[in-house]
Structures are given as structure tokens and as C-alpha cells.
C-alpha positions in Angstrom: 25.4 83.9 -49.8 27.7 82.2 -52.2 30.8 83.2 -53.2 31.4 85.1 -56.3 33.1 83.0 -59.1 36.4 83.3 -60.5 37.9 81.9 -63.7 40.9 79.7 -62.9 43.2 78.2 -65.2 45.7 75.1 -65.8 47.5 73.0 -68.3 46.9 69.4 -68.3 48.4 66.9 -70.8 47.4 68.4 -74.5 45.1 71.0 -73.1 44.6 74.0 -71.4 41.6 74.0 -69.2 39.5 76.7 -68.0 36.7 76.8 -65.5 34.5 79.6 -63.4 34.3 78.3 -60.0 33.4 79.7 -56.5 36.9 78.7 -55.3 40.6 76.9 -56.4 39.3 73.9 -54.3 36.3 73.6 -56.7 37.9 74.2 -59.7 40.7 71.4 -59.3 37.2 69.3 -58.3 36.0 70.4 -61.4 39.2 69.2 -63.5 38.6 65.9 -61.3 42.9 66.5 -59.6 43.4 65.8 -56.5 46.6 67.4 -56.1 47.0 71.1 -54.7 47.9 72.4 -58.7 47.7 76.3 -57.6 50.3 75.5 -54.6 52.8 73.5 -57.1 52.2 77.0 -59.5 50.6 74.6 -62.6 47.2 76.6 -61.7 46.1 79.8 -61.4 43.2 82.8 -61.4 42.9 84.4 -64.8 41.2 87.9 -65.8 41.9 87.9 -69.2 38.4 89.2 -70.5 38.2 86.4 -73.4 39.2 83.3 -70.2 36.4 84.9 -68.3 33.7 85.4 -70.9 33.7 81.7 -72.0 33.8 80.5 -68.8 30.9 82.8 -67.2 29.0 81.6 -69.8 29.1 77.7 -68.6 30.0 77.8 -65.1 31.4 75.3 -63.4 31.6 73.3 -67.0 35.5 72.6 -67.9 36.6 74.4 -70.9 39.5 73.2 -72.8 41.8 74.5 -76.0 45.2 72.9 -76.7 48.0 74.3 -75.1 49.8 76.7 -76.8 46.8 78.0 -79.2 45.3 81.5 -78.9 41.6 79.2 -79.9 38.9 80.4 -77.5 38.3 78.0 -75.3 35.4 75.6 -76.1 33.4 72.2 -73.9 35.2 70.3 -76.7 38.5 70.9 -78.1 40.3 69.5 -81.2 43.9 69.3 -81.1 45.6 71.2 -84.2 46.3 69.2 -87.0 49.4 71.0 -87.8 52.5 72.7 -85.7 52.9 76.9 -85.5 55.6 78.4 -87.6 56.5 81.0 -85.4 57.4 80.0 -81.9 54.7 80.0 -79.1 55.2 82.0 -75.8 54.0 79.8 -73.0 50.9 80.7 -70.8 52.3 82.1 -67.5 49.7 83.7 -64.0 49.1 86.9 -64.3 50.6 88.9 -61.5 47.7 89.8 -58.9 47.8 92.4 -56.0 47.6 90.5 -52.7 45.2 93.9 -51.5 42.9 93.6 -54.9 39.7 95.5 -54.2 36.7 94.0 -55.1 34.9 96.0 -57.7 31.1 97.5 -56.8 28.2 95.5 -58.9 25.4 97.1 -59.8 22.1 94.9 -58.7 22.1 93.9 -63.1 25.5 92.2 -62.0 24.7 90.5 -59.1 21.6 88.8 -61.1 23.8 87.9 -63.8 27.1 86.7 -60.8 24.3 84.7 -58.7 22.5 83.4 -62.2 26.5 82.1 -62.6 26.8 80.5 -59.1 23.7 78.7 -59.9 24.8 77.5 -63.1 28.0 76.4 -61.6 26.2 74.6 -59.0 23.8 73.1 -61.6 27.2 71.6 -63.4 29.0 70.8 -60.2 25.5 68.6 -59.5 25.5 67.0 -63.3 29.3 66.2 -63.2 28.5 64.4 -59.7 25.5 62.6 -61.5 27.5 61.3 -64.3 30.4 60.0 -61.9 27.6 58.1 -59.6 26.6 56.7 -63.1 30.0 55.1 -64.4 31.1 54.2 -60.6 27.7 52.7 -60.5 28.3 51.0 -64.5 31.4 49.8 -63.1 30.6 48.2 -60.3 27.6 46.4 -61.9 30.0 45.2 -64.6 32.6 44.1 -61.8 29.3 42.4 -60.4 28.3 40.7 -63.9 32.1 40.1 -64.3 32.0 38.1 -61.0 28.8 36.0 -61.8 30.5 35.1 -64.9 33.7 33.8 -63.6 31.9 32.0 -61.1 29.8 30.2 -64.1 32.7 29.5 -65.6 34.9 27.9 -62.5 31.6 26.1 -61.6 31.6 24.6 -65.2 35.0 23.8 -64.7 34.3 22.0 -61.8 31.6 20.3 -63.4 33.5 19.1 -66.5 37.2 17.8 -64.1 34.2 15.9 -62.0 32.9 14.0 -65.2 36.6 13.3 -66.3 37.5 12.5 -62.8 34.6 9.7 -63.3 35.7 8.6 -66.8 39.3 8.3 -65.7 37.9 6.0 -63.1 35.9 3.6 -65.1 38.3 3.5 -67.0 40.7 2.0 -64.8 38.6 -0.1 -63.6 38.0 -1.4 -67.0 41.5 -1.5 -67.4 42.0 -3.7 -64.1 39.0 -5.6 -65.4 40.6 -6.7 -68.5 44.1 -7.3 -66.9 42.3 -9.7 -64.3 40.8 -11.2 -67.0 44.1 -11.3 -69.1 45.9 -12.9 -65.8 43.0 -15.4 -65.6 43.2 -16.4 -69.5 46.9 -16.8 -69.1 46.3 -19.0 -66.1 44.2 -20.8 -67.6 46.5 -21.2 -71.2 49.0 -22.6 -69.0 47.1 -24.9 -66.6 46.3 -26.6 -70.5 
């Protein structure tokens, strides 16, 4: 059976971001870090009822709000457009009992908590999608980027070749018409 999701939480750049997630490893895959956030204590598991709410609803999607707001948290979040008057306390983890017991569901919960997983596992799937997509974008515009510079050296190429052959006939014409200079010359003062 999968594991029940929890609602984990972080602050990254502008924004705090929220996600339900089966475990810490999946949610800092959901944030796409690859750094242990929860060990360096920039991460952590939330129960604040609102946190949990909003993210049950979309598991596994990454909520954001900016940092130091009281917004709910939302898929997209606007940055405010002007500063707080009053000073803002910053978001700290809760404290949490290493010996937490886990509370009884009723069978109504455990449809609505494996409903979640599902979800989550739905998200976790599209998220992977989308990242095939744009590695797969990029690499056929690094592959079109390719063809084109290789057009472009083999016009290159093409273009130093035909004044490679023009500076040639060119000297040729020029040794031409000094020969024939020479010869005239000669000739002027054999008379």
C-alpha cells in the first residue's frame, strides 16, 4: 500500500512552496532540488490545517505564495505589489513529537487519503511528462541548432573556395599582364 501523504514546506527565492507528497524525498522531487533541504533545516512537514487543505486538494502539484504573506497558497502566485507596514514574523517548523501517533481513519478517510496518493501520483506522472517534453524540445533544438551551423560552415567553405579561385585567376592574370608588360618593354627597347 502507499504511504500516506504529508504536506511539506520550503522557501525558495520569492516564494514559499507547499506540496502533499508521500515522503521529503518526493516532495524536494516535486520542487525539482536536488539538495537534502529538510537536513540543511530550509524544509520541513507542516500541519497547519490551511498548508494541508490546499495541498490535499492538488497532490503532488507545487503550491506557491510569496514569502512572508499570510495568502493561501495557490498553483500560481503573484508577488505583492507593495511592502507590509507592520513587520513580518518569519515562517519557522513547527516542533513535532519524534513518538507522534498516527491518528485512526475511518474507511471515508482512507478513500479520500488513497484518492490523494493517486492524485499525487497522477501529478508526479504529468510533471515527468512535461520534463521528457522540454528535454526532448531541447535536444531537437540543439539538433536543428547543429544542422544549422553545419549549413552555415559548409557555405563558408563553399564561398573561401570560390575566392580562393578568384584570387588565383587573378594572379594569374596579373602574372599574365606583367609577362606581357616585360615583353613590351623588351621589345620598346630592342627598337
Amino acid at each position: 500500500m502507499a504511504r500516506a501523504l504529508k504536506t511539506y514546506l520550503t522557501s525558495i527565492g520569492f516564494f514559499d512552496l507547499a506540496v502533499a507528497a508521500p515522503s521529503m524525498k518526493a516532495a524536494l522531487e516535486a520542487w525539482g532540488v536536488h539538495r537534502n533541504l529538510f537536513h540543511q533545516g530550509v524544509a520541513w512537514e507542516t500541519d497547519d490545517p490551511a498548508i494541508v487543505k490546499a495541498t490535499m486538494a492538488k497532490p503532488g502539484v507545487v503550491l506557491k505564495r510569496a514569502v512572508g504573506t499570510k495568502a493561501t497558497f495557490q498553483e500560481k502566485s503573484e508577488l505583492p505589489t507593495e511592502l507590509p507596514t507592520t513587520k513580518v514574523k518569519q515562517a519557522t517548523p513547527a516542533k513535532v513529537s519524534k513518538h507522534r501517533r498516527r491518528a485512526t481513519t475511518s474507511p471515508k478517510g482512507e478513500k479520500a487519503q488513497k484518492a490523494a496518493i493517486i492524485e499525487f501520483e497522477k501529478e508526479k506522472a504529468r510533471r515527468e511528462r512535461a520534463r521528457a517534453r522540454e528535454e526532448a524540445d531541447r535536444s531537437k533544438h540543439e539538433v536543428a541548432e547543429a544542422r544549422k551551423a553545419k549549413q552555415r560552415q559548409r557555405e563558408a567553405d563553399q564561398i573561401q573556395a570560390q575566392i580562393d579561385k578568384a584570387r588565383e585567376r587573378h594572379e594569374k592574370a596579373l602574372a599574365d599582364i606583367q609577362d606581357q608588360r616585360a615583353a613590351l618593354d623588351r621589345k620598346s627597347d630592342a627598337e
